[in-house]
C-alpha positions in Angstrom: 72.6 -2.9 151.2 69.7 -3.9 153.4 68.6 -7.6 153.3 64.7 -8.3 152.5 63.3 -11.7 153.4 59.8 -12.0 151.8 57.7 -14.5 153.4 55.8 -15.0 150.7 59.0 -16.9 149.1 59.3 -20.8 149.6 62.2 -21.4 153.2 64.0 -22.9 150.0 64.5 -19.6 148.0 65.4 -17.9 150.8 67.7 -20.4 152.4 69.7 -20.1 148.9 69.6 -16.2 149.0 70.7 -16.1 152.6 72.2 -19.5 154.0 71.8 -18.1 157.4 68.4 -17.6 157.4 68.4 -21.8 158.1 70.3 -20.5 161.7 67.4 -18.2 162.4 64.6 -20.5 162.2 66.4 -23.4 163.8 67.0 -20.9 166.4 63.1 -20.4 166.6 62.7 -23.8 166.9 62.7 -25.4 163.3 64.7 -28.0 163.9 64.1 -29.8 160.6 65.3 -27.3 158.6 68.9 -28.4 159.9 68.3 -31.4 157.7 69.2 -30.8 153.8 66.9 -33.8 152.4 63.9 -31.3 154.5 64.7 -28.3 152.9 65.3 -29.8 149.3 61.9 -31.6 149.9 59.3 -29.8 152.2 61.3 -26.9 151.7 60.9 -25.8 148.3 56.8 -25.3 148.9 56.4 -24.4 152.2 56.5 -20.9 153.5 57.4 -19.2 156.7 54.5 -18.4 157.6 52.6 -21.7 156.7 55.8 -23.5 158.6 55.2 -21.1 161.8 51.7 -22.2 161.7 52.3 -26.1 161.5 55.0 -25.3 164.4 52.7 -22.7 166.5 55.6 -20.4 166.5 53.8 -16.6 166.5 55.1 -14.6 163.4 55.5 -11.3 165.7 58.1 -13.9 167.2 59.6 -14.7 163.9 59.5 -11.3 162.7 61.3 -10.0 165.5 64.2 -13.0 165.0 64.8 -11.6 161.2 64.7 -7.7 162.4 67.3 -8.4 165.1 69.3 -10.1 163.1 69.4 -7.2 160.5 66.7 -8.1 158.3 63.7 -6.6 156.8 60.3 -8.2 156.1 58.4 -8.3 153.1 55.0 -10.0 153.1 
């Protein structure tokens, strides 16, 4: 079974579905998202992309992270 992130889904949601998405984007330089009182707060409305925007991280960058690490993208 393939895993689908969809970006259009708060970091929250996904963070529950897949715990190691959190690795990803601290990888990509999220460092908040370490924190649990961020995700539980900040996390449960903000998006990826919204969150790559604040950050200036490009999304072909972010995509790339999730495909290498074996998942796809919905958007």
């Amino acid at each position: 079974m393939s895993k689908v992130v969809d970006f259009g889904k708060s970091v929250y949601e996904i963070c529950k579905e897949y715990p190691e998405v959190a690795d990803i984007m601290k990888e990509l330089g999220f460092e908040s998202i370490a924190n649990p009182g961020m995700l539980q707060t900040a996390g449960r409305f903000m998006t990826i992309p919204k969150g790559a925007a604040l950050k200036k991280i490009p999304m072909e960058k972010v995509r790339e992270a999730f495909m290498d690490k074996g998942f796809e993208i919905k958007e």
